[in-house]
Backbone of each chain as nested JSON, in Angstrom:
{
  "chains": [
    {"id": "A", "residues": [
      {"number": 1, "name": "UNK", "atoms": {"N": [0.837, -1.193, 0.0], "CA": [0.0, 0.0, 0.0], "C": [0.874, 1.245, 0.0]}},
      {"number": 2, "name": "UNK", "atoms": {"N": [0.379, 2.301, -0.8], "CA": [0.947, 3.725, -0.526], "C": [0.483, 4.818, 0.26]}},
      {"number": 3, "name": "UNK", "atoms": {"N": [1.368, 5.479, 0.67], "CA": [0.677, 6.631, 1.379], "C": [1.377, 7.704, 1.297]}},
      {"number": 4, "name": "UNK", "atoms": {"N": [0.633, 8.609, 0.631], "CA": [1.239, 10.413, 1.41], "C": [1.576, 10.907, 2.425]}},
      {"number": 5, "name": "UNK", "atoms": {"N": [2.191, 11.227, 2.832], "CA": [2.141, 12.332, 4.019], "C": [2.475, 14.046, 3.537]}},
      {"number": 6, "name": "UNK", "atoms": {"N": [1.746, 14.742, 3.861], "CA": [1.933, 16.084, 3.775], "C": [2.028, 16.699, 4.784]}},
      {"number": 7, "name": "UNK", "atoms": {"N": [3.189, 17.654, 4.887], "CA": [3.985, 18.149, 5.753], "C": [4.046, 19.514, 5.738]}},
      {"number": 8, "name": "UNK", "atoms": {"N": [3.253, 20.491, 6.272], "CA": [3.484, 22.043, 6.222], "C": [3.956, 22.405, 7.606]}},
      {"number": 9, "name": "UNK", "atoms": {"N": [4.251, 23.491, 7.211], "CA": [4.541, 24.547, 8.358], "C": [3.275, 25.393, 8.898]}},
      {"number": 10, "name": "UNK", "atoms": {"N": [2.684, 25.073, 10.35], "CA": [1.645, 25.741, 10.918], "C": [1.441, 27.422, 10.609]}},
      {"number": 11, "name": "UNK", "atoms": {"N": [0.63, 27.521, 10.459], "CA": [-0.058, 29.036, 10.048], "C": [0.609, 30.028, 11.696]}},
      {"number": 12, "name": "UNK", "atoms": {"N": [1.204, 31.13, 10.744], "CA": [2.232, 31.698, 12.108], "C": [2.893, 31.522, 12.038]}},
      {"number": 13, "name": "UNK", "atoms": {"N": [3.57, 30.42, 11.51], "CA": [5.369, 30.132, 11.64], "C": [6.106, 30.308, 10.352]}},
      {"number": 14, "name": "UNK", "atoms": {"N": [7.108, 31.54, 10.286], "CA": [7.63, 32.106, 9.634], "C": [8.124, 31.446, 8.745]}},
      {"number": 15, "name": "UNK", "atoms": {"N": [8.413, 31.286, 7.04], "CA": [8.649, 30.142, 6.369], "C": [9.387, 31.31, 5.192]}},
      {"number": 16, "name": "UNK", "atoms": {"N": [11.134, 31.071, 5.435], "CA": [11.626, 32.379, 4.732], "C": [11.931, 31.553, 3.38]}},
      {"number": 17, "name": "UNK", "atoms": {"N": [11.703, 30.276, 3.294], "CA": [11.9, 29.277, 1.921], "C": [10.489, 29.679, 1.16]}},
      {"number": 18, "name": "UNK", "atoms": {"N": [9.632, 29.584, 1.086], "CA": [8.469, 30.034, 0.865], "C": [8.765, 31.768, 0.509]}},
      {"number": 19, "name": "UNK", "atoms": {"N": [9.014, 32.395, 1.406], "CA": [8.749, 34.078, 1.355], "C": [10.299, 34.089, -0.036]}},
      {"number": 20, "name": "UNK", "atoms": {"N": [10.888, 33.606, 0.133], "CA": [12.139, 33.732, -1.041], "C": [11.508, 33.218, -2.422]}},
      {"number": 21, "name": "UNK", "atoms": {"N": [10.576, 31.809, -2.46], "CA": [10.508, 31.685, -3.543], "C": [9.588, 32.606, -4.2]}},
      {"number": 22, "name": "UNK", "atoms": {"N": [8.781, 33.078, -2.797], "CA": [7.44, 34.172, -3.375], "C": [8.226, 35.564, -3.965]}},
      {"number": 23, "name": "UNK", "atoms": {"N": [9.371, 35.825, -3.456], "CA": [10.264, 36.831, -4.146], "C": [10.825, 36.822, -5.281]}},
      {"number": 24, "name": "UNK", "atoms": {"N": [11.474, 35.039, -5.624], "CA": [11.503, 35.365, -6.531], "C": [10.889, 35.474, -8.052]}},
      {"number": 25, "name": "UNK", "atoms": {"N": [9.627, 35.066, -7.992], "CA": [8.218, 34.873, -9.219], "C": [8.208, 36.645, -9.387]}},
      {"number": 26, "name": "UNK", "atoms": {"N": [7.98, 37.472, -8.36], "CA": [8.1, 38.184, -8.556], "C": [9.215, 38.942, -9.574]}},
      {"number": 27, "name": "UNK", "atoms": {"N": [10.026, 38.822, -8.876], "CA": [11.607, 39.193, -9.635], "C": [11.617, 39.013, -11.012]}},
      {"number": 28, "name": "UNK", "atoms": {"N": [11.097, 37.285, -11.629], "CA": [11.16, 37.291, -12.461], "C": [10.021, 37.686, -13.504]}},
      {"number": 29, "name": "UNK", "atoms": {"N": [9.062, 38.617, -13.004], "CA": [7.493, 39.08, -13.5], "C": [6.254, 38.129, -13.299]}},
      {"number": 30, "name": "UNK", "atoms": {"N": [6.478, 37.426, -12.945], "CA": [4.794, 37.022, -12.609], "C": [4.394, 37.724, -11.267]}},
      {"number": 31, "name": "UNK", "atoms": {"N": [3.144, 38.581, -11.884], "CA": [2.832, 39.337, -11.14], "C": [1.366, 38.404, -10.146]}},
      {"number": 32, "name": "UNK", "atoms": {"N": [0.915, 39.242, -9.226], "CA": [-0.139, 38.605, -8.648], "C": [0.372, 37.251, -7.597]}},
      {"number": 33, "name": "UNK", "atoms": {"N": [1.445, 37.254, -7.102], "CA": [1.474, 36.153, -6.126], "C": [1.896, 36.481, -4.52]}},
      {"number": 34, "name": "UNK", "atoms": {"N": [1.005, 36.431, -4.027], "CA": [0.119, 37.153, -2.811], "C": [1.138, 36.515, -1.657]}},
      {"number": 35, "name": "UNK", "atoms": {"N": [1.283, 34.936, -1.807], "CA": [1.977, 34.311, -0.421], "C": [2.402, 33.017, -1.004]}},
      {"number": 36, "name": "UNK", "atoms": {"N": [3.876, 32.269, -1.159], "CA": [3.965, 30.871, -0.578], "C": [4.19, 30.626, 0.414]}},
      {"number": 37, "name": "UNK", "atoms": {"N": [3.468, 29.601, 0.759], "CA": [4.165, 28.682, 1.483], "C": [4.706, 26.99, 1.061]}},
      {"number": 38, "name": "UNK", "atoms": {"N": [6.02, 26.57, 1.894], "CA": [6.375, 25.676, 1.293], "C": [6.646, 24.511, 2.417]}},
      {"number": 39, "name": "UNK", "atoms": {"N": [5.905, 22.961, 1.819], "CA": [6.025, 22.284, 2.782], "C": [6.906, 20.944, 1.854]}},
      {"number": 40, "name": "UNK", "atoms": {"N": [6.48, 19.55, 2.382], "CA": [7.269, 18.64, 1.81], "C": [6.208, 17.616, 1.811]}},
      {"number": 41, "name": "UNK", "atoms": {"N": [6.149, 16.542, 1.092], "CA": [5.215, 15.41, 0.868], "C": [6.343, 14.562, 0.979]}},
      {"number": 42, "name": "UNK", "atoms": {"N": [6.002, 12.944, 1.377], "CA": [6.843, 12.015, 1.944], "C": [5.785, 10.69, 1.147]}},
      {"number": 43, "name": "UNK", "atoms": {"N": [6.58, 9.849, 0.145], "CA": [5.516, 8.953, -0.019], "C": [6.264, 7.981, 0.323]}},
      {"number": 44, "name": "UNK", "atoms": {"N": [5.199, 7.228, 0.617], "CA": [5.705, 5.674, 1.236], "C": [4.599, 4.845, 0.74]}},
      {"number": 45, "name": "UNK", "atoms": {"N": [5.837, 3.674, 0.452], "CA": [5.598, 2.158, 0.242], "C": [5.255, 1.24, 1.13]}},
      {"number": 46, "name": "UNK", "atoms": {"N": [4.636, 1.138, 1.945], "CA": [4.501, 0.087, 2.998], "C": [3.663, -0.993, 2.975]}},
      {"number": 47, "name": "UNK", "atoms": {"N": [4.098, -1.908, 4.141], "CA": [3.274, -3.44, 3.951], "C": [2.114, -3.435, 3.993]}},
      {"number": 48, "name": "UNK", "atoms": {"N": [1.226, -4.272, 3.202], "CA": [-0.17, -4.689, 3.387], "C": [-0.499, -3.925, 4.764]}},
      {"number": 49, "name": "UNK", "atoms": {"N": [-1.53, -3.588, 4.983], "CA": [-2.397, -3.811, 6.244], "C": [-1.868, -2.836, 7.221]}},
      {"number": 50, "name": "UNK", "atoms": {"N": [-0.889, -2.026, 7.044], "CA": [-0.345, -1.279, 7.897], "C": [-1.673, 0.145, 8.141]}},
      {"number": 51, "name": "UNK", "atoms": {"N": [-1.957, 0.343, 9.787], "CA": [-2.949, 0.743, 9.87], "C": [-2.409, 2.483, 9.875]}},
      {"number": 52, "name": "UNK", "atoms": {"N": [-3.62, 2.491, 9.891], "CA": [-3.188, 4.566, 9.68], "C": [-2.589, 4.817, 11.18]}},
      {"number": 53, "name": "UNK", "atoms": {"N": [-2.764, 4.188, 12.217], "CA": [-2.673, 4.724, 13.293], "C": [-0.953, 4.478, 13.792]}},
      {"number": 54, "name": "UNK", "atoms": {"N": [-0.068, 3.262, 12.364], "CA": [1.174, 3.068, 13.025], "C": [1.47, 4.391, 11.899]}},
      {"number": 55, "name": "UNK", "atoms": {"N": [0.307, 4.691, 10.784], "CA": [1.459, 5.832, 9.826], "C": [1.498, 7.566, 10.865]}},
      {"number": 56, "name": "UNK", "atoms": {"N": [0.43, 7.338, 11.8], "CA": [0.281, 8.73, 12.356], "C": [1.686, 8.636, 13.812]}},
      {"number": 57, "name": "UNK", "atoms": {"N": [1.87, 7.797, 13.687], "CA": [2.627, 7.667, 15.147], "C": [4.232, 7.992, 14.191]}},
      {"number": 58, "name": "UNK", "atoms": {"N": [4.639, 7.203, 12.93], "CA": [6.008, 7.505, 12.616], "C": [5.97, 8.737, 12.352]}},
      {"number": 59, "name": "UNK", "atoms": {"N": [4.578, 9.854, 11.834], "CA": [4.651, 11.112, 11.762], "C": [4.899, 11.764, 13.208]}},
      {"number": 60, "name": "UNK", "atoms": {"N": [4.491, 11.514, 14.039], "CA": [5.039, 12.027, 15.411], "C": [6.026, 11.833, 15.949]}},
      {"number": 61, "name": "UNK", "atoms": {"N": [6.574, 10.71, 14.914], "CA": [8.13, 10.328, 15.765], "C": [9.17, 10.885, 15.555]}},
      {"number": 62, "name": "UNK", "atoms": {"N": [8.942, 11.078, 13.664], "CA": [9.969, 11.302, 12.865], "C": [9.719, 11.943, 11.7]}},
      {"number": 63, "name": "UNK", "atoms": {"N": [8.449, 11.949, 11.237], "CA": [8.323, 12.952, 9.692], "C": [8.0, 14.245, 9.906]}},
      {"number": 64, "name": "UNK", "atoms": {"N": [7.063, 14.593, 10.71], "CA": [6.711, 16.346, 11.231], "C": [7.418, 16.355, 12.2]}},
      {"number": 65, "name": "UNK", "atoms": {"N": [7.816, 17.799, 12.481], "CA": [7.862, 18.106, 13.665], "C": [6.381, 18.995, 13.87]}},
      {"number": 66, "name": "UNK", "atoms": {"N": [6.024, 18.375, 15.462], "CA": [4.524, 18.952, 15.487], "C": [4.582, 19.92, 16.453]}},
      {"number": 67, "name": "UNK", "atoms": {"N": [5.703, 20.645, 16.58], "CA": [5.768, 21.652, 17.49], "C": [5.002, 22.957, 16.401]}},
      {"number": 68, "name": "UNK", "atoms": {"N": [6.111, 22.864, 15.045], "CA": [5.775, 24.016, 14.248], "C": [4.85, 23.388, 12.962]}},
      {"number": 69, "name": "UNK", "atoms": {"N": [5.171, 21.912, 12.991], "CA": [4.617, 21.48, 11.435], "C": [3.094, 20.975, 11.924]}},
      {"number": 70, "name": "UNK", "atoms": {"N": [2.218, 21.322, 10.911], "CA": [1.223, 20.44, 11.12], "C": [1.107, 18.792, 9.873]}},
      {"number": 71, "name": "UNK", "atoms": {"N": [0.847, 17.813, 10.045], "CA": [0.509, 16.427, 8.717], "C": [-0.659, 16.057, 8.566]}},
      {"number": 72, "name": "UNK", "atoms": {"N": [-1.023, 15.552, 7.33], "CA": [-2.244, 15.036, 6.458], "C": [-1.368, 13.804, 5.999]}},
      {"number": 73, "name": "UNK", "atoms": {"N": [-2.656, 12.646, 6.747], "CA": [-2.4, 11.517, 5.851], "C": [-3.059, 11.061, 4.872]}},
      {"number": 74, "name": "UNK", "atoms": {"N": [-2.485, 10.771, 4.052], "CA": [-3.687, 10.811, 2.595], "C": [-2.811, 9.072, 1.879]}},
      {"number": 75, "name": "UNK", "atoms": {"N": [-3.94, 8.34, 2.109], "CA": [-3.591, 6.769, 2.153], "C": [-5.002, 6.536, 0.465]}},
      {"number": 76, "name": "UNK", "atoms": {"N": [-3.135, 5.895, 0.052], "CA": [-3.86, 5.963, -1.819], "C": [-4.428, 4.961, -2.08]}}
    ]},
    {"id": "B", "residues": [
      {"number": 1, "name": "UNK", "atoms": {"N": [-6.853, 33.011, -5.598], "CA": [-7.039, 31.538, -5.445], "C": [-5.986, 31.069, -5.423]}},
      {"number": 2, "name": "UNK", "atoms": {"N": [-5.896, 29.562, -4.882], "CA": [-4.818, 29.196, -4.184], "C": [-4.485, 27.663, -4.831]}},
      {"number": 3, "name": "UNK", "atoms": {"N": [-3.271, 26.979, -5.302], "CA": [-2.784, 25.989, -6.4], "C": [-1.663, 25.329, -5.031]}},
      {"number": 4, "name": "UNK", "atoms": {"N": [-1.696, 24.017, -5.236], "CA": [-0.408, 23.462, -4.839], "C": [0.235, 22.797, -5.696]}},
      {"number": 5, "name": "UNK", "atoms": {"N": [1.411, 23.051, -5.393], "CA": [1.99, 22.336, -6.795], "C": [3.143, 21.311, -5.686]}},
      {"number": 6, "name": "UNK", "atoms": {"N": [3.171, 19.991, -6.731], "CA": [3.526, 18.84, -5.759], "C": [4.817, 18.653, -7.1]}},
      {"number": 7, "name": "UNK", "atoms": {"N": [5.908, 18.652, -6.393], "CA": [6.859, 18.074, -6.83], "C": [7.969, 17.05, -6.355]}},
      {"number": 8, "name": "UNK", "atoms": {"N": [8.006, 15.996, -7.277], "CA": [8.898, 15.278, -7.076], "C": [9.896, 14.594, -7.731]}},
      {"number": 9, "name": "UNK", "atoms": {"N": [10.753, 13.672, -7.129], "CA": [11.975, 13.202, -7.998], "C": [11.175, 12.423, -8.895]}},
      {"number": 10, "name": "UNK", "atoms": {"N": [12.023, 12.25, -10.286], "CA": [10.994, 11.276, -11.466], "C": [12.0, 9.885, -10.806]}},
      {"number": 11, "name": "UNK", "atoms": {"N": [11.111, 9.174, -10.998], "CA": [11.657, 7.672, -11.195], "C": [13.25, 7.501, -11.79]}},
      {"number": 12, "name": "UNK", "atoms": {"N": [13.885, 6.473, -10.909], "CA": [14.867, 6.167, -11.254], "C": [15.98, 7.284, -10.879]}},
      {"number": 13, "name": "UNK", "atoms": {"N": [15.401, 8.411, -10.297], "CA": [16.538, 9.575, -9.825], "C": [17.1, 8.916, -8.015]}},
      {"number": 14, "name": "UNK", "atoms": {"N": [18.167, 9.006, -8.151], "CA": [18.444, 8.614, -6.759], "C": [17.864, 9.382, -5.614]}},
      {"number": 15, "name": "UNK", "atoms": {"N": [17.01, 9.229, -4.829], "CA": [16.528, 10.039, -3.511], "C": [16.829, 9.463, -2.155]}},
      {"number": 16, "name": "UNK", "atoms": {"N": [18.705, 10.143, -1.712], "CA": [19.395, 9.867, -0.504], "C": [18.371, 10.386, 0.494]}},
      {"number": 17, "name": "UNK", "atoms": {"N": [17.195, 11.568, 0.692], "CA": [16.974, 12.158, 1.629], "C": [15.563, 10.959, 1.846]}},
      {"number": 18, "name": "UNK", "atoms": {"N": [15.194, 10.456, 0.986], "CA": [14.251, 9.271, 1.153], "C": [14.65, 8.293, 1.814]}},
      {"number": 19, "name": "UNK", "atoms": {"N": [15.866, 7.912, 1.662], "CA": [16.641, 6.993, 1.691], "C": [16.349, 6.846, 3.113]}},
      {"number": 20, "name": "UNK", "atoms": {"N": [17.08, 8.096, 3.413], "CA": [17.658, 8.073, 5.051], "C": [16.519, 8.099, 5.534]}},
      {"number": 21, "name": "UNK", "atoms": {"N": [15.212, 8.583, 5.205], "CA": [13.984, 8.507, 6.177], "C": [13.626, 6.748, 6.371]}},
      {"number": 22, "name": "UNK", "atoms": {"N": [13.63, 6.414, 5.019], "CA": [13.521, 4.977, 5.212], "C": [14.431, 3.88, 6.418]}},
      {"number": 23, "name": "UNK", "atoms": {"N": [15.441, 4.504, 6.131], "CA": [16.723, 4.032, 7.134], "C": [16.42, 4.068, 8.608]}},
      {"number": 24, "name": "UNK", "atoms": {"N": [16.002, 5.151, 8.926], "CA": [15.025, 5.91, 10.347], "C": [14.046, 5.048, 10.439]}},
      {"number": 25, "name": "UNK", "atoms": {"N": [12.738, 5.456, 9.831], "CA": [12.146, 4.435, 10.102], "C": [11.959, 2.987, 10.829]}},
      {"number": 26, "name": "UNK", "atoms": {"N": [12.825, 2.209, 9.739], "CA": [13.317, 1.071, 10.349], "C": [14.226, 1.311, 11.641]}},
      {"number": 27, "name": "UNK", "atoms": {"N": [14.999, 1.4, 12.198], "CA": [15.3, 1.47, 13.032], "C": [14.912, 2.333, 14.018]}},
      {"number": 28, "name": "UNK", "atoms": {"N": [13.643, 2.714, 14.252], "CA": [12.935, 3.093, 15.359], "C": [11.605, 2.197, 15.41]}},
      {"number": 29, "name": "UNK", "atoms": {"N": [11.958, 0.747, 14.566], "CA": [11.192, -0.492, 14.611], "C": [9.91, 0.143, 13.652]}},
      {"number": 30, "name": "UNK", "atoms": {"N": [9.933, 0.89, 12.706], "CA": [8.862, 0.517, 12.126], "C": [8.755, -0.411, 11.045]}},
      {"number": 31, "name": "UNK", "atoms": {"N": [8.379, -1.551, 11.054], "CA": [8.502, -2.564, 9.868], "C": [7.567, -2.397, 8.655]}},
      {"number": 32, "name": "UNK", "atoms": {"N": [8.184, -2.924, 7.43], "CA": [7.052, -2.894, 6.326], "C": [7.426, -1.62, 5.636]}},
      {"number": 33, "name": "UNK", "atoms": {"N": [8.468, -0.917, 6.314], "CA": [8.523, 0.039, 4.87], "C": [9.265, -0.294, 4.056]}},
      {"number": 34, "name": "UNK", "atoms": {"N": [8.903, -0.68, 2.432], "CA": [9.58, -0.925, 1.459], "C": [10.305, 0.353, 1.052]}},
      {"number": 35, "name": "UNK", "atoms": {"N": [9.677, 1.718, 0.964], "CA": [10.554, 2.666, 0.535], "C": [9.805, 4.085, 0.486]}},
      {"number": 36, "name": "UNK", "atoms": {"N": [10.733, 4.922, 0.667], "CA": [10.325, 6.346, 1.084], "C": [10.899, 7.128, -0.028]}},
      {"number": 37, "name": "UNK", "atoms": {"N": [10.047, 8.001, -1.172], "CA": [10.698, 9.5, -1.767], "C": [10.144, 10.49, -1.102]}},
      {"number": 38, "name": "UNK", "atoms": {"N": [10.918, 11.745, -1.107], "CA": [10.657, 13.217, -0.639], "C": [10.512, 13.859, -1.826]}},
      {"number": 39, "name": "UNK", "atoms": {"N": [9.507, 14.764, -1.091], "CA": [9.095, 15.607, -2.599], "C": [8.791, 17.133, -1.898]}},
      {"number": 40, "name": "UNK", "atoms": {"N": [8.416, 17.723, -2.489], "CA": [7.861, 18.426, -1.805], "C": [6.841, 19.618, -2.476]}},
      {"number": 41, "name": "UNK", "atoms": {"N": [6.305, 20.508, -1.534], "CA": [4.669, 20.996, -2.082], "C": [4.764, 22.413, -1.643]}},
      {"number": 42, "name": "UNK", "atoms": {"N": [4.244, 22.748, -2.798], "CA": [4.559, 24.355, -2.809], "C": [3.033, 25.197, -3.222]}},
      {"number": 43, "name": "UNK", "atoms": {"N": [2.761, 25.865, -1.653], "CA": [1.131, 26.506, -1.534], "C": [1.219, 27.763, -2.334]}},
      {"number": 44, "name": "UNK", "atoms": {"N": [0.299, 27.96, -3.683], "CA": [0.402, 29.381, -3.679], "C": [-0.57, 30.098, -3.567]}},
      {"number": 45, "name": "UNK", "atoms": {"N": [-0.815, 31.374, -2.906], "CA": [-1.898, 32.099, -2.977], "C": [-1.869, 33.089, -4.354]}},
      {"number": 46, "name": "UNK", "atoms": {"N": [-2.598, 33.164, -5.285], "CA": [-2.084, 33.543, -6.685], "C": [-3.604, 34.896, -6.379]}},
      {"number": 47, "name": "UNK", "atoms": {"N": [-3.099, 35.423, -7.404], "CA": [-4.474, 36.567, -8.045], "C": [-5.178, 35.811, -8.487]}},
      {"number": 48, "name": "UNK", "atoms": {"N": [-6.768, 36.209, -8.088], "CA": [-8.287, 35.326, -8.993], "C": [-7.806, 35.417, -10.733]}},
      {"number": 49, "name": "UNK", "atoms": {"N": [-8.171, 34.505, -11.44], "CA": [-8.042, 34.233, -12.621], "C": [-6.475, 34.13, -13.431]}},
      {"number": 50, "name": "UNK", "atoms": {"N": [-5.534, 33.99, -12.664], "CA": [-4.109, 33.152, -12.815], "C": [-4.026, 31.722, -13.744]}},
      {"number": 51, "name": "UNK", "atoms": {"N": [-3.73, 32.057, -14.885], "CA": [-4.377, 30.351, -15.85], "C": [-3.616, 29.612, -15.435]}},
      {"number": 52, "name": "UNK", "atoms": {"N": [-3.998, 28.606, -15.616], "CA": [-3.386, 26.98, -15.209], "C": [-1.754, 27.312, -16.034]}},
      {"number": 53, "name": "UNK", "atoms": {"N": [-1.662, 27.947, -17.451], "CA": [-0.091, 27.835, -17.871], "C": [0.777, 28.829, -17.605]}},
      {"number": 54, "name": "UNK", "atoms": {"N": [-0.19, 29.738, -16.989], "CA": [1.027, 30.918, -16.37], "C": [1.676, 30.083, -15.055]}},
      {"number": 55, "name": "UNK", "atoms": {"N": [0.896, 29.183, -14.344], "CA": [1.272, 28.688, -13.136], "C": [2.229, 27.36, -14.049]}},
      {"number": 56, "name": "UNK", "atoms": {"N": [2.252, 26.705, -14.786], "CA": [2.787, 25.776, -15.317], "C": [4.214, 26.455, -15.742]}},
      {"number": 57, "name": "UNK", "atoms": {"N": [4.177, 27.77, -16.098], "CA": [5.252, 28.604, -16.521], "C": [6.082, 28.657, -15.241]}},
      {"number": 58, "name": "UNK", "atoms": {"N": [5.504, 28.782, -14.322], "CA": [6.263, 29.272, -12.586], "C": [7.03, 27.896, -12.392]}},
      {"number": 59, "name": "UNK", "atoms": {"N": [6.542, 26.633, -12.845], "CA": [6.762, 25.225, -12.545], "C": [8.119, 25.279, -13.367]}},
      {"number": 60, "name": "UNK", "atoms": {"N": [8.263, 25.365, -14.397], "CA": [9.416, 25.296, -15.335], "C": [10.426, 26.346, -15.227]}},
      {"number": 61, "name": "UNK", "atoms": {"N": [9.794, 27.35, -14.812], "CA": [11.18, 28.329, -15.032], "C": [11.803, 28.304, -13.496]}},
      {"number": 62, "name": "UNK", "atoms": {"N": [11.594, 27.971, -12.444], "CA": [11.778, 28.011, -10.777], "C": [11.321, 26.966, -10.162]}},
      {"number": 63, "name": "UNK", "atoms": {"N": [10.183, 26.432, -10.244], "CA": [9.41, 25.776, -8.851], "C": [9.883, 24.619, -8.99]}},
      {"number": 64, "name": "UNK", "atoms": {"N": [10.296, 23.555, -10.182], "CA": [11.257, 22.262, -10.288], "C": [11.876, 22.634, -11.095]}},
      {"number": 65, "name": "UNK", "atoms": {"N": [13.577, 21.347, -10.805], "CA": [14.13, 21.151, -12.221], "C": [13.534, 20.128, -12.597]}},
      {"number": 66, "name": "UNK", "atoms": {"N": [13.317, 20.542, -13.719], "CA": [12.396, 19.438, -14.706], "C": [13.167, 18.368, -14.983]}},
      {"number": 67, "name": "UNK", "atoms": {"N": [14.829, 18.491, -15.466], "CA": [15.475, 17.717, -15.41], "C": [15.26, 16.468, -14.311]}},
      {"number": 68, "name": "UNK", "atoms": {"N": [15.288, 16.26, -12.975], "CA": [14.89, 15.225, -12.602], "C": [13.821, 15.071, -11.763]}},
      {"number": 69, "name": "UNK", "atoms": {"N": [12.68, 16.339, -11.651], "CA": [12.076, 16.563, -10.921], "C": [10.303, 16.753, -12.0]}},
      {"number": 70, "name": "UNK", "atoms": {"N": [9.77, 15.555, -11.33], "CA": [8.445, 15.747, -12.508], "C": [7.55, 16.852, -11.517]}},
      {"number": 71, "name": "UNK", "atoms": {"N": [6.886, 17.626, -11.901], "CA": [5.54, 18.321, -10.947], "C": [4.328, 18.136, -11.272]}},
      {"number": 72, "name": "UNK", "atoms": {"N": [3.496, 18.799, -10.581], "CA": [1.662, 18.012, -10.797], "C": [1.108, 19.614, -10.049]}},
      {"number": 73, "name": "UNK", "atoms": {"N": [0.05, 20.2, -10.908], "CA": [-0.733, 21.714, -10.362], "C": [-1.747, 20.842, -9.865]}},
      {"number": 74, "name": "UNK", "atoms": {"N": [-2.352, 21.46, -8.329], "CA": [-3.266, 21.111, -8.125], "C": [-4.097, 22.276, -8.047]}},
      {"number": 75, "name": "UNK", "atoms": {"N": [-4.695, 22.899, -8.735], "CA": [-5.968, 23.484, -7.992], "C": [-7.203, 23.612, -7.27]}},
      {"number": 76, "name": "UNK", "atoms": {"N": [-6.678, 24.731, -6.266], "CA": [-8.186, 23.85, -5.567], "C": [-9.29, 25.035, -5.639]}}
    ]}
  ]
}
């Protein structure tokens, strides 16, 4: 089975990778781009039967940090 | 309106930073993962009526290298 994980940075927490790339669209003329933000997606391959609840726990262990990041599991 | 654009390594590109999550994983006992890529996802808040190829334009000229990096617009 596969699964997503999506990985942002919580609303509030300053994201200068995001604010740079939003600088530079600008820079290079595309006009009209208000805000990025930039997070990371993580896909995984895992065994049969693996329940959402061991994929939410390796996100707490090791894929977000849930101090600043918030995750979406999105199981394909 | 607001697009995510999901990018990742194309097939067959080596992904060490996958790698090592996979590596982690397992050895904080999670079993069953066959394999982990990183990708990552880029939120934009754009101006109302921004066409799908001006944003496809942002994809090619900055947001991936196309060279080994395929992307996907999502709008939502």
């Amino acid at each position: 089975m596969k699964a997503n994980i999506h990985v942002m940075l919580k609303d509030g927490v300053l994201d200068p990778q995001g604010e740079a790339v939003r600088h530079a669209l600008g820079a290079m003329g595309f006009d009209g781009v208000n805000g990025v933000r930039q997070g990371k997606v993580i896909a995984l391959d895992l065994a049969d039967g693996t329940s959402e609840d061991t994929i939410a726990r390796m996100c707490e262990a090791l894929l977000a940090n849930t101090v600043i990041e918030s995750y979406r599991i999105e199981i394909l």
